[in-house]
N, C-alpha and C positions, 0 to 999 in steps of 0.2 A: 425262717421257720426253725424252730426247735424240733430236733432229728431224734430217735433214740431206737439205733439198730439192735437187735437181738438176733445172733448169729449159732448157727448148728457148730459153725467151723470159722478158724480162722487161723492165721500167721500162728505161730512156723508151719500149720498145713498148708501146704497150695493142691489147689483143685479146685473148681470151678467156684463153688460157692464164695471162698475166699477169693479170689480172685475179684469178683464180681463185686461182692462188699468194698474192696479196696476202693475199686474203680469208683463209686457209688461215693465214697467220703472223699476220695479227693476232689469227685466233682463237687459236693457240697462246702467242698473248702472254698473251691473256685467262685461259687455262688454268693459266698460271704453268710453261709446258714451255721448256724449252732449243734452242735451233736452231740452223742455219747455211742460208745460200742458196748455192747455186753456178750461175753463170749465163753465157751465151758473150758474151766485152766488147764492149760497145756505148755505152758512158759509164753506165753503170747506177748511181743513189748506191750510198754504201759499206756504208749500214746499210739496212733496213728493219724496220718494226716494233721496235728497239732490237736486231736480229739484226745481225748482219754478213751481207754482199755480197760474193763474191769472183768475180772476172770470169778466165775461160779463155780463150784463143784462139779466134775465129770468123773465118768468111767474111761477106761480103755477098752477099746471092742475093736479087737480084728485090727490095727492102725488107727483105729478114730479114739478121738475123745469123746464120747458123748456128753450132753452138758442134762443134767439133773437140773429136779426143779429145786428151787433154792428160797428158802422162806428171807431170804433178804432181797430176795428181787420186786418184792411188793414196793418196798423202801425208796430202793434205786429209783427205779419209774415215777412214783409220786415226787420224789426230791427234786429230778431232775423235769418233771412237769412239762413234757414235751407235748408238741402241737400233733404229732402222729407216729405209730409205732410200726418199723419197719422190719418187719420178723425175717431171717431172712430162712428159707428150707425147713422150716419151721416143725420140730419133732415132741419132744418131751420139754426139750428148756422153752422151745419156741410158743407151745401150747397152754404151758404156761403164763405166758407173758402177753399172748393172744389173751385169755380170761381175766387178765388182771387190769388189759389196759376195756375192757368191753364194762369192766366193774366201776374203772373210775370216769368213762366215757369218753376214753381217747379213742382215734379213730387208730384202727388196723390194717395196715395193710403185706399182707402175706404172697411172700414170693415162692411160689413154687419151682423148685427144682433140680429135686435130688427123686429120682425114683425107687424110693427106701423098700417097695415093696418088692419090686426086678431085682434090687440090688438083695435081697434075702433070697431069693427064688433063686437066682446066679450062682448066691454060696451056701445051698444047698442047704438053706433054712424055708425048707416047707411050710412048717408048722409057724414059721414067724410072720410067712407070708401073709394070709390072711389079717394077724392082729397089727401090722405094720399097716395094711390098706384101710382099716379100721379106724388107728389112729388119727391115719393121714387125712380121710373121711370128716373124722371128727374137730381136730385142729379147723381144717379150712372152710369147714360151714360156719364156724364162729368169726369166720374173720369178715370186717366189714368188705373187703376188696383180696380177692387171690392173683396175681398175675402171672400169666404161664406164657412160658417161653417159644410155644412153640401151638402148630397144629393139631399134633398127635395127643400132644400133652391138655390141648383145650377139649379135644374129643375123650378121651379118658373121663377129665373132672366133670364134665358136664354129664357121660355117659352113670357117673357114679353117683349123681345127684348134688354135685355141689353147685351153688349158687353164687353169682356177684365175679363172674369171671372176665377178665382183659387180660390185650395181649400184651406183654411188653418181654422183647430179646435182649440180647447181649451187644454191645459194643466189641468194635475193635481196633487196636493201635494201627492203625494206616501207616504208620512211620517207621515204627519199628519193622516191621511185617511189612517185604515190599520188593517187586521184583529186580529193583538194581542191584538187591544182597548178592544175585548171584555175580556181577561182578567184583567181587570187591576178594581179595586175598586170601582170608579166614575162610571163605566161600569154596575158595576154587583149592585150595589146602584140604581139603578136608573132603573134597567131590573126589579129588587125586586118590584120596585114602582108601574111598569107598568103592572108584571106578575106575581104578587103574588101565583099563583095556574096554574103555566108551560103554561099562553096563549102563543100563536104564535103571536107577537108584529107586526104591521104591518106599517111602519114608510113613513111619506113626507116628507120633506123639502121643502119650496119657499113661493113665497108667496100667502098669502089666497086673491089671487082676479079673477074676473069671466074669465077671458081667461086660470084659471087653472083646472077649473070645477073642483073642489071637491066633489060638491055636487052629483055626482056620486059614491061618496064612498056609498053612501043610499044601493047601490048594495048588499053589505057587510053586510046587518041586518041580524041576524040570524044567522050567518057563527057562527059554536060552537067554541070554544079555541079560537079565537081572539079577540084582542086586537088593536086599532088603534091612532097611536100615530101622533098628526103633529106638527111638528117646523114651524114658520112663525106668522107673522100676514098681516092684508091687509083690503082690503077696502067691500072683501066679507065674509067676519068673521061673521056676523050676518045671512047671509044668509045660509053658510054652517052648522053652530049651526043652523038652526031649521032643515037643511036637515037631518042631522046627529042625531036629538035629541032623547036620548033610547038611544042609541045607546052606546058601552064601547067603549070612545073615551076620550084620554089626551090630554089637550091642553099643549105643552111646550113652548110658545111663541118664539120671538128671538132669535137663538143660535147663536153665534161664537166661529172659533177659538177650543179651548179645549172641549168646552162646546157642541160644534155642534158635531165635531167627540165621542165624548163620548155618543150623541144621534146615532148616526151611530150604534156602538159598539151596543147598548141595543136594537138596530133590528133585529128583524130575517128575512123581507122582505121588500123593498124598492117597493111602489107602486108612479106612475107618472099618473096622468088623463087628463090635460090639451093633447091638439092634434094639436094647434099651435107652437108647440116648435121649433123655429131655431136650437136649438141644443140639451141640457139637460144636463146643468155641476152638479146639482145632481146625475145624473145617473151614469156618471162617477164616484164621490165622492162613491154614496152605492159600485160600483162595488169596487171599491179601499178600502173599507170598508171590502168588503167578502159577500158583500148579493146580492141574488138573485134580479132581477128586473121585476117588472111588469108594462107595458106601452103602448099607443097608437099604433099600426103600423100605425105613420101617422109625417112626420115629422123629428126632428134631431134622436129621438129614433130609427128610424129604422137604422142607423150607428153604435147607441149603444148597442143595447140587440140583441144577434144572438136567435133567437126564438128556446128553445128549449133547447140549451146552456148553456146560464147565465141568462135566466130570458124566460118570453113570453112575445111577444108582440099580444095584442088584439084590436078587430076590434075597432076603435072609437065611442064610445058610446053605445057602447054593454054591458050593463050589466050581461047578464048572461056568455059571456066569460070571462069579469073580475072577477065576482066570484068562477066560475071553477078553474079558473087560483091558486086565492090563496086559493080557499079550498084545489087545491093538492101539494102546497107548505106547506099550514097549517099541513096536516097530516101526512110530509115526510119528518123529519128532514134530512135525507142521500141525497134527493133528494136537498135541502136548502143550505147545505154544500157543493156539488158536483155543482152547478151554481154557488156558492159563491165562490168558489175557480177559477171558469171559469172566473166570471169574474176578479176578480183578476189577473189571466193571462191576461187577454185582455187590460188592460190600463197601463202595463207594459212599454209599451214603449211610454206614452203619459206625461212625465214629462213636469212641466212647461219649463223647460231649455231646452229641444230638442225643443219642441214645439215653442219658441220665435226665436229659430235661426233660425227656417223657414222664419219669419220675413224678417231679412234682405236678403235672398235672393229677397223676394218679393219686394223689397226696391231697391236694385240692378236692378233687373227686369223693374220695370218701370223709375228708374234714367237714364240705359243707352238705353233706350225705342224700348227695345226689345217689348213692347206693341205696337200697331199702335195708334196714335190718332188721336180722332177726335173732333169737335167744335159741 
């Protein structure tokens, strides 16, 4: 197949979307398929996965680039003549490029998964909220096929009137992510640093900004034997530092790569607070890590932690379930190990490589338009 991604985001951003895309072209490499990326400029390289990178005009908003529509994107698309277009969190560039391939009768398929409207509502753009849900409304009724990551996220769209909706999640590296890290050196270095006198580590990942509410960890004062470790940074970093202030809390900023799963390894519990999540490929990661998880019932989470399980899920902003939660993971190593190995089981079969060949059937699916459409 001829591939032709259209992405909100990408390299040098990581967060999910990127992420996801990446995954997404290296399996298409693996497959032996043809592709293109188009993405809004931000210095992005020019190839990935041995594709090319072509970078559109963007804005800066808040950390993002936004990517504009770009009257040369008509061009790209028809030049490049691909067999289906893979939009990915699909906004202004993406909506774009939704209309343009629906004009030359390429088939669409739009992934949803960035909740643009939460994420306005979170940073205290009210008034964007609504024209952001509007948007978002409008984009994915043009598309021939939307895929949503998740439960919550299929009840939303379908609640909002959009039509032509499957499911398709997220993969995850099994290998990289994996409970022997915590044997391993870098692991046990670095658990010294944070647990000098046997705390119960209590580990985030993503990033520090307000639609993650961190600042609910505040819950957590007092909790005895813990320790609270976060990976990330962001634009709510100053705000969670004074929530958090007292408090035994490590900051490890950015990780990747070796350095991220080796923060994994040196957890003994993965906590999630945000309760907008389209999906939670952290959660995944801790679980493929060996740790227990604690999270929102509200969202992509409820997919991922069977309550009880491999983790609990607590009511959204309830601080005193959330401290319940990990004071009885804090005092229950058998209990920690015994979810950690659940979840382990549980994303067993969510490798990035099965998970991408879903893909093309979705691909298949709206090519020979087994979808109905409509204008």
């Amino acid at each position: 197949m001829r591939i032709l991604v259209v992405t909100e985001s990408f390299l040098p951003t990581v967060n999910g979307v990127t992420n996801s895309v990446c995954k997404a072209l290296e399996h298409f490499r693996l497959r032996g398929h043809e592709a293109m990326v188009v993405v809004p400029s931000a210095g992005s390289p020019s190839h990935y996965a041995g594709y090319p990178v072509v970078e559109v005009p963007a804005v800066g908003y808040r950390q993002f680039q936004v990517g504009l529509p770009s009257p040369g994107l008509g061009a790209i698309i028809a030049d490049f003549s691909p067999d289906v277009l893979h939009v990915a969190s699909p906004f202004l560039l993406g909506a774009q490029a939704i209309g343009i391939g629906h004009g030359l009768g390429i088939p669409t398929v739009a992934i949803f998964q960035t909740d643009v409207a939460g994420y306005a509502r979170s940073n205290g753009l009210g008034a964007a909220t609504k024209v952001a849900w509007k948007i978002i409304k409008q984009v994915h009724r043009k598309a021939d096929l939307t895929l949503v990551p998740s439960t919550a996220s299929m009840n939303d769209l379908e609640k909002a009137g959009i039509p032509r909706l499957a499911r398709w999640g997220r993969g995850v590296d099994l290998t990289t992510y994996h409970p022997r890290n915590r044997a391993m050196d870098a692991a046990a270095d670095l658990r010294r640093t944070l647990a000098p006198n046997g705390e119960t580590v209590v580990g985030y990942v993503g990033r520090i900004a307000p639609e993650k509410q961190l600042e609910r960890l505040a819950a957590l004062r007092g909790v005895p034997g813990v320790h609270i470790a976060l990976v990330g940074d962001g634009p709510a970093t100053p705000a969670v530092k004074t929530a958090l202030r007292g408090m035994p809390v490590t900051w490890l900023g950015v990780l990747r790569g070796t350095e991220l799963a080796t923060a994994y390894a040196a957890f003994d519990v993965f906590v999630h607070t945000g309760d907008e999540e389209t999906f939670g490929q952290t959660i995944q990661e801790a679980h493929a890590s060996g740790l227990p998880v604690v999270a929102p019932r509200s969202g992509g989470p409820i997919d991922l932690v069977e309550d009880g399980v491999d983790g609990y899920l607590v009511m959204p902003g309830d601080g005193k379930e959330l401290r319940r939660s990990i004071e009885l993971l804090a005092r229950d190593p058998a209990l920690r190990l015994r979810m950690g190995e659940a979840g382990r089981r549980a994303v067993l079969g969510r490798s990035w490589e099965r998970v991408c060949d879903e893909l093309f059937a979705h691909y298949a699916a709206a090519a020979a338009s087994t979808v109905t459409k409509v204008s």
